[in-house]
C-alpha positions as CSV (number, residue, x, y, z in Angstrom):
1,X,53.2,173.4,275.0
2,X,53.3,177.1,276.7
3,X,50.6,179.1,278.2
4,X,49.5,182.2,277.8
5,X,52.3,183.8,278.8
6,X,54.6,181.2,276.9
7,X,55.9,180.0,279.9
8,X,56.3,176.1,280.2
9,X,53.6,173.8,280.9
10,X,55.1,171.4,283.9
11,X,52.4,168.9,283.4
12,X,51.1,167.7,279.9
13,X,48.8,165.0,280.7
14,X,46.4,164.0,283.9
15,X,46.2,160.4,284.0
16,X,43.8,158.5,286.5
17,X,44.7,154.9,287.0
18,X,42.6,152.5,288.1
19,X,42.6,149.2,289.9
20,X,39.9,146.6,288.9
21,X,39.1,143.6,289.8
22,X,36.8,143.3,286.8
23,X,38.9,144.6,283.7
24,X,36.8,142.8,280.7
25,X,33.3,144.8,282.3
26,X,35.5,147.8,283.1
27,X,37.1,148.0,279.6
28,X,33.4,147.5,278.2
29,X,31.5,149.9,280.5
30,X,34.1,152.8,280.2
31,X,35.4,152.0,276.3
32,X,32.4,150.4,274.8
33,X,29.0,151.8,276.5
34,X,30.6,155.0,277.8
35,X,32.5,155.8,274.5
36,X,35.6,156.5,275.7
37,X,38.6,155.6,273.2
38,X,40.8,153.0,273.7
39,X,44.4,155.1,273.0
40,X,46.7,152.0,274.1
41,X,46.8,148.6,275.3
42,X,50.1,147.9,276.6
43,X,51.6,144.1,276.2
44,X,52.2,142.6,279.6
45,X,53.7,139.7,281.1
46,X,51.1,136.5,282.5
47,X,47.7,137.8,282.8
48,X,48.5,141.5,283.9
49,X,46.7,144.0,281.4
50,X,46.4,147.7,281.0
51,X,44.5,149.9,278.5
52,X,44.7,153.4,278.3
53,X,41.4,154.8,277.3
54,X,41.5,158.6,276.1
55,X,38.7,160.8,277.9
56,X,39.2,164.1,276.1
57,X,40.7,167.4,277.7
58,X,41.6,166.4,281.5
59,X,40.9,168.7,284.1
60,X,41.3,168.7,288.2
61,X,38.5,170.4,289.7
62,X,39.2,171.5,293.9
63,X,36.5,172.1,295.6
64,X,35.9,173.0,299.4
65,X,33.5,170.8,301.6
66,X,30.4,173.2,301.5
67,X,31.0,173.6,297.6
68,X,30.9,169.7,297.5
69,X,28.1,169.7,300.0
70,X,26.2,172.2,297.5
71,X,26.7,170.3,294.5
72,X,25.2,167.2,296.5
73,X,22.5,168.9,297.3
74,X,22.0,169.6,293.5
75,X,22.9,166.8,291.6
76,X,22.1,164.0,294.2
77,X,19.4,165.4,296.0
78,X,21.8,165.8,299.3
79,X,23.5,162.4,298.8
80,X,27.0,162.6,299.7
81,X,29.4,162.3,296.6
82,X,32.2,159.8,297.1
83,X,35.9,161.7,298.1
84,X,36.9,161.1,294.2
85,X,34.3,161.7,291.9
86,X,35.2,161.2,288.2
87,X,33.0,163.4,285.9
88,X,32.5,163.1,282.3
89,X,31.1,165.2,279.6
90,X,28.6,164.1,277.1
91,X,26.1,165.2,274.7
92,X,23.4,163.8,275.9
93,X,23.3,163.1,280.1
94,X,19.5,161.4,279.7
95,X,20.8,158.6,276.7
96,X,24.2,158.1,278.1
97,X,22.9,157.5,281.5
98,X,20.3,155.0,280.7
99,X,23.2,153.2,278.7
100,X,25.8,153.1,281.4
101,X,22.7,152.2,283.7
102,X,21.9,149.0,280.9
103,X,25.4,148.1,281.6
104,X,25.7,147.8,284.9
105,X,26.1,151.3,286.6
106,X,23.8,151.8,289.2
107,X,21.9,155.3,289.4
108,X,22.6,157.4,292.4
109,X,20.9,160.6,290.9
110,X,18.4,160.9,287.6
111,X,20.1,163.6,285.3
112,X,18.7,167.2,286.1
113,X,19.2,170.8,285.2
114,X,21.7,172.6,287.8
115,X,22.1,176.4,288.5
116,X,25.4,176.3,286.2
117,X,23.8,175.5,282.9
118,X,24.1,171.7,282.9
119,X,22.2,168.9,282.9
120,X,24.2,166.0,285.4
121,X,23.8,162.8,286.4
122,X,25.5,160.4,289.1
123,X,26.1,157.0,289.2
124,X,28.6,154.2,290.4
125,X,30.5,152.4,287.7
126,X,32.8,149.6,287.9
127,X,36.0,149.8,289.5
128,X,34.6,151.6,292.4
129,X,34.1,154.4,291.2
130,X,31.4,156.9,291.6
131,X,30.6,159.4,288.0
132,X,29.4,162.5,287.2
133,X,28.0,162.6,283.8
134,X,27.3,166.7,282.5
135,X,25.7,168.1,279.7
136,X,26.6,171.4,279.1
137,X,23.5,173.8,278.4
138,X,23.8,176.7,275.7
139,X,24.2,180.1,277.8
140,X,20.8,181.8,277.9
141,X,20.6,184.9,275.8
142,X,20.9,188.5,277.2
């Protein structure tokens, strides 16, 4: 895989792993009510287990501390965001949010409309970590 400029990609996959004490509500929560797809589950030996769950297109966003502090401010209301965030994209941040909420997540922000077009949730999830869901908004006409 190249570029733009056909020079070599050095990276071809971001992969987040996670450590949880709770793997059958984990795998259910992220695979099952979130609808991520389960891409692998890798034989083990004893009781150790691993899936690999595909999340679409993988990104890193950077972001300085009063860009985070903003986006607190927007999405949570001034709630400070944990140091890893994981965000997802969805269709629909109002249905998805009451389903991971149904499943155990516990609701840190109600989903709302930010200045970037988006409508975005937060939430903690299992396996300590906190989530972003985002709904991107069709760009307004000009």
């Amino acid at each position: 895989m190249t570029t733009e400029n056909h020079t070599p990609r050095p990276v071809r996959q971001l992969r987040l792993v996670v450590e949880t004490e709770d793997y059958d509500a984990a795998l259910t929560f992220y695979r099952d009510v979130l609808g991520l797809v389960e891409r692998e589950a890798v034989p083990s030996n004893g009781e150790a287990r691993i899936t690999i769950l595909e999340a679409g297109r993988a990104t890193l966003e950077l972001s300085n501390p009063a860009q985070v502090k903003y986006i607190d401010q927007v999405e949570a209301d001034g709630q400070p965001s944990a140091r890893i965030r994981v965000a997802f994209e969805v269709d629909d941040t109002q249905a998805a949010t009451q389903n991971l909420v149904e499943a155990g997540g516990t609701l840190i922000a109600e989903p709302r409309e930010t200045p970037w077009r988006s409508v975005n949730s937060r939430l903690n999830g299992p396996a300590g970590l906190q989530i972003t869901l985002f709904q991107e908004l069709d760009q307004p006409a000009d």
